[in-house]
MARVEX-590664 format. One record per residue: x, y, z of N, C-alpha, C in turn. Coordinates in steps of 0.05 Angstrom, whole numbers, plus 5000, padded with zeros to 4 digits. Layout:
<rs>
XYZXYZXYZ...
</rs>
This chain:
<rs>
320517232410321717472421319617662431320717872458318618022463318318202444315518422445314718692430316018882452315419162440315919322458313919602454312819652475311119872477311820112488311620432490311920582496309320712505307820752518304920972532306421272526305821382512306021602512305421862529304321942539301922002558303222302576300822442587302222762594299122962584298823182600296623362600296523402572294823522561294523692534296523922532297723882511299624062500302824082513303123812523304823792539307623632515307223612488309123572473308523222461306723092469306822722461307022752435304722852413306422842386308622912376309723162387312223292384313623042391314022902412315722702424316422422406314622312391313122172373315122142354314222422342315822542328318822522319319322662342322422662339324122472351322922222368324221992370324121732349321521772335321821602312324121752291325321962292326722072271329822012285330122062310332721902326333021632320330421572327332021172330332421142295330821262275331321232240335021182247336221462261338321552259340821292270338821172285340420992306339720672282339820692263337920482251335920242256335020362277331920232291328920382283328420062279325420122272323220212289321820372291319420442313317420612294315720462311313020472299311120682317309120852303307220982323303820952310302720892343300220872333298621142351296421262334295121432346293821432355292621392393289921372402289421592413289321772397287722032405285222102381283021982396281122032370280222322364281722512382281122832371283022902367285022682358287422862338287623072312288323152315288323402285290323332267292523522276294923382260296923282278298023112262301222932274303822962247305522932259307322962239309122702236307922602236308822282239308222062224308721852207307321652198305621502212303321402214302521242245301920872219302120672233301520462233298420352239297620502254294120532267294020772272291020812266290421092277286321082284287321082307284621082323282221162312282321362298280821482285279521322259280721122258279821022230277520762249276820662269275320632292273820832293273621062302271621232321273521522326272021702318272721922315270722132344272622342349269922442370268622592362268622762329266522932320264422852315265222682309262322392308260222312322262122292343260022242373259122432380260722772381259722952394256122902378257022982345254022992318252322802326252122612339249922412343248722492367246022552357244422702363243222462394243822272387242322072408245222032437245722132425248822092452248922432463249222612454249322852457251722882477253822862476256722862486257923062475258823302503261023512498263723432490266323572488268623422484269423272497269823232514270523082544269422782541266722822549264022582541264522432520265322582498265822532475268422272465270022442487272822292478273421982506272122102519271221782540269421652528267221632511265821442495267221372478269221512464271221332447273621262453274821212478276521082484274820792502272520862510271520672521270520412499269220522474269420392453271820242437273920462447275620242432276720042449276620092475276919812497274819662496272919632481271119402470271819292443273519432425274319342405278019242404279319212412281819162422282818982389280918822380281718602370282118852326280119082335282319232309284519322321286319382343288819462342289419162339289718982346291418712346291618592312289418672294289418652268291018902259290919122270293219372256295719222261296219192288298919132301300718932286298518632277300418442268301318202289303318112286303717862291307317962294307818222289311018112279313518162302314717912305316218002337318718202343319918292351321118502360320018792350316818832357316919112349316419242369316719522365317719772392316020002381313920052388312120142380310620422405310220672393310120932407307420882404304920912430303320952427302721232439301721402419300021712425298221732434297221762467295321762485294122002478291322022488290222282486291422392526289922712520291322722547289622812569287622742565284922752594286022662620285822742639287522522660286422392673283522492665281522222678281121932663282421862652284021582626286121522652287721632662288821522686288821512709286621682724285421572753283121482752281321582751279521362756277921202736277921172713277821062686278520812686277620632677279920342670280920342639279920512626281220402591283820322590286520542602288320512597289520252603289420222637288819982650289019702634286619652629285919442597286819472583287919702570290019712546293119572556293419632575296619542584295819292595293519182600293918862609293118672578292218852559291418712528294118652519296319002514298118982510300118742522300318702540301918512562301018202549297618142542298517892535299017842506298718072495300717932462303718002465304317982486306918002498308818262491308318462490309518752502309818762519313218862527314019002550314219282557311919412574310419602566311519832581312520032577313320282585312020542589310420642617309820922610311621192612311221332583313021562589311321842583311021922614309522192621311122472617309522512606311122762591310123092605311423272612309723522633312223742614310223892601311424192593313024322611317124292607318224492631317324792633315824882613314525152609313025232643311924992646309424982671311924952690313524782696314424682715316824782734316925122728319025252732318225402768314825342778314925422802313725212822315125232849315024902860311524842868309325032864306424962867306124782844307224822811306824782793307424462790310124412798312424192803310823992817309124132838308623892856305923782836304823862830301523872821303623652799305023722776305623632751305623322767308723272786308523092810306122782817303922992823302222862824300122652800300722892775299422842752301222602751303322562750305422272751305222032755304322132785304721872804301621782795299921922796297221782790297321662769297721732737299121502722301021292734303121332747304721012753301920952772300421002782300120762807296620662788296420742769293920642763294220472741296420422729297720282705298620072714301020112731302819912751305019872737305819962718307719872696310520142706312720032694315520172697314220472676315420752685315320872678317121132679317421272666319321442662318621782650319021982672317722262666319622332650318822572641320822722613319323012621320623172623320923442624320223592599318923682571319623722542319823942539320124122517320224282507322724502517325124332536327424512543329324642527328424622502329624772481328625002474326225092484324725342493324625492509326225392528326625602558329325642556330425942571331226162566333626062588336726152577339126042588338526022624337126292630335826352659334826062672332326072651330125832661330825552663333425492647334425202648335525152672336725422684338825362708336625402732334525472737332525522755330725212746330325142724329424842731331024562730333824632731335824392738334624262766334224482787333724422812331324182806329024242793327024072796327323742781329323682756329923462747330023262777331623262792331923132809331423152844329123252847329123452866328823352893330023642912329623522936326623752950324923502958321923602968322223842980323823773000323623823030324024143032327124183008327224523004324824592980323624522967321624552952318924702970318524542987317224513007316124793021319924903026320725113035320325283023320925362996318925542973316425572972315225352975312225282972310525393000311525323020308425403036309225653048311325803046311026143055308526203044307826223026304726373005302426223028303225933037300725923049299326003066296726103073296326243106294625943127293425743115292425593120293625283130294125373155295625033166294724843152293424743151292024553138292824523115293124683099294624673077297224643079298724733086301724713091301024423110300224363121301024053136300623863109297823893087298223713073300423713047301924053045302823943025305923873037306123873061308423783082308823473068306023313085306023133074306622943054304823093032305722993001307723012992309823292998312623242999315023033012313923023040315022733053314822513034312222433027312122193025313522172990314122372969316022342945318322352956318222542973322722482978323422283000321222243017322121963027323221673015319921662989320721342973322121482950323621642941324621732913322721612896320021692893317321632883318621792852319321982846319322162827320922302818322022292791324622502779323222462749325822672741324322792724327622682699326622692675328822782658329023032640331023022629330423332608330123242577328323392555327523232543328423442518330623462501331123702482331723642458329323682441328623542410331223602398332923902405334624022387338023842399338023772407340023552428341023222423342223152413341522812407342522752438344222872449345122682469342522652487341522902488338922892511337322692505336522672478334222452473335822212468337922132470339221872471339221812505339321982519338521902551336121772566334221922542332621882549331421582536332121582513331521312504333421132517335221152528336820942546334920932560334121072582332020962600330020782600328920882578326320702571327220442562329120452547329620122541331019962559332720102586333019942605330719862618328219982624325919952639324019732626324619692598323519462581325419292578327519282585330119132574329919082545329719282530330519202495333119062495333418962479335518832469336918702485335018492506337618422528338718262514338418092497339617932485343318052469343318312469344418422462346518562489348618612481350418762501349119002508348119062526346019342531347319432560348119682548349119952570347520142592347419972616344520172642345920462626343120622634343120822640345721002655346221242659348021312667348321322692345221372702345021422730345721082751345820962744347420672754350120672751351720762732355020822745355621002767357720952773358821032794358321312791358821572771357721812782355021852795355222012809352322052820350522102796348322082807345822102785344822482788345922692802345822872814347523052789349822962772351423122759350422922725348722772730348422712701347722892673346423112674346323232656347823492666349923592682351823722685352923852659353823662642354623752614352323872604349023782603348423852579347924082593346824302612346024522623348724692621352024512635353424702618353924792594353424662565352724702549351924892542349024912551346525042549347725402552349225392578349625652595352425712573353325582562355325672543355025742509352425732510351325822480351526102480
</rs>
């Protein structure tokens, strides 16, 4: 039987342990097992049980103290993810042998690990041959993502994960249980968005053609291929995070063996009114 992987992945402070977190405490609820491993070797705290934890490998206080490497944080935390893509064979001794597992991995959140870096890369082609069906899910604070300069940039942070991985992936919006009845209904627009009026928000501020032609562009080319959407991600919500775990396990096919229900956005309602309920909700608290 296949495994199943999750990439966790998203800027600093953008919620991946929080996420970790509270979906290993859903699927408990759903009586599924999931597992989390931590590869953030400058983790502090997690609130989570982990199965591996990077750190028990290579730590970055470590590297920074060695006087013969002399590595700031940054330096620091790329010599130990680069180290542990020379060591692969202690996660595959943490991991096991045992088949159907569905397992959260906690990325650190540098974003140079997903453009021009290869660790991750190697991690999802290691993963792939002990046979995981591997999922990235990018995670962007709706805190940030409430003005369309912000949206596009987050956007970008995205796509440069999908296109350097190559693997199915799936954005998540987090912490919408923190923004303000106002702020939910001012970032509904962005879950599913259309560029083009985005666009229209966006380059009045600009004075520089050049600028406005390229971010013309970059907008064309997401609402042309529907490159990018977003979901809503609300710890305090089961339905929200049951959406969202639908996603991901359609994009891995969990349980095909099993009668398994697409996503919502594949029935016949439009994919445009799918969280309709939960924002009315929201505006009715």
């Amino acid at each position: 039987m296949p495994r199943y992987a999750q990439l966790v992945m998203g800027p600093a402070g953008s919620g991946k342990s929080t996420y970790c977190a509270t979906m290993v405490q859903h699927c408990e609820a759903l009586n599924r097992s999931v597992q989390v491993v931590n590869l953030d070797p400058a983790a502090e705290h997690f609130s989570y049980p982990v199965m591996a934890d990077i750190r028990e490998l290579i730590e970055v206080d470590d590297v920074m103290e060695d006087d013969s490497l002399r590595f700031g944080p940054n330096g620091g935390l790329v010599f130990c993810m680069e180290y542990f893509a020379n060591n692969f064979d202690w996660l595959e001794n943490c991991l096991g042998h045992v088949e159907d597992d569905y397992i959260l991995f906690d990325c650190p959140g540098q974003i140079e690990l997903y453009t021009h870096l290869p660790v991750m890369k190697q991690l999802v082609q290691q993963l792939e041959q002990w046979e995981f069906r591997v999922c990235g899910v990018f995670l962007v604070d709706s805190q940030f993502m409430v003005e369309s300069f912000k949206f596009i940039s987050g956007i970008l942070a995205a796509l440069s994960a999908m296109i350097s991985l190559e693997i199915p992936q799936v954005n998540i919006m987090t912490k919408m249980d923190l923004l303000s009845k106002k702020a939910k209904k001012e970032i509904e627009r962005f879950l599913d968005p259309d560029m083009y009026s985005l666009l229209e928000d966006s380059t009045s501020d600009l004075k520089s053609k050049k600028f406005k032609k390229l971010t013309k562009a970059v907008c064309g080319l997401i609402d042309d291929y529907s490159m990018v959407r977003f979901l809503p991600y609300d710890q305090s919500d089961e339905e929200s995070m049951n959406i969202v775990l639908q996603h991901i396990d359609f994009a891995i096919q969990y349980g095909e063996d099993l009668e398994f229900k697409e996503p919502r956005e594949h029935e016949d309602e439009s994919s445009s009114s799918m969280f309709d309920e939960y924002f009315q909700e929201s505006q009715n608290e």
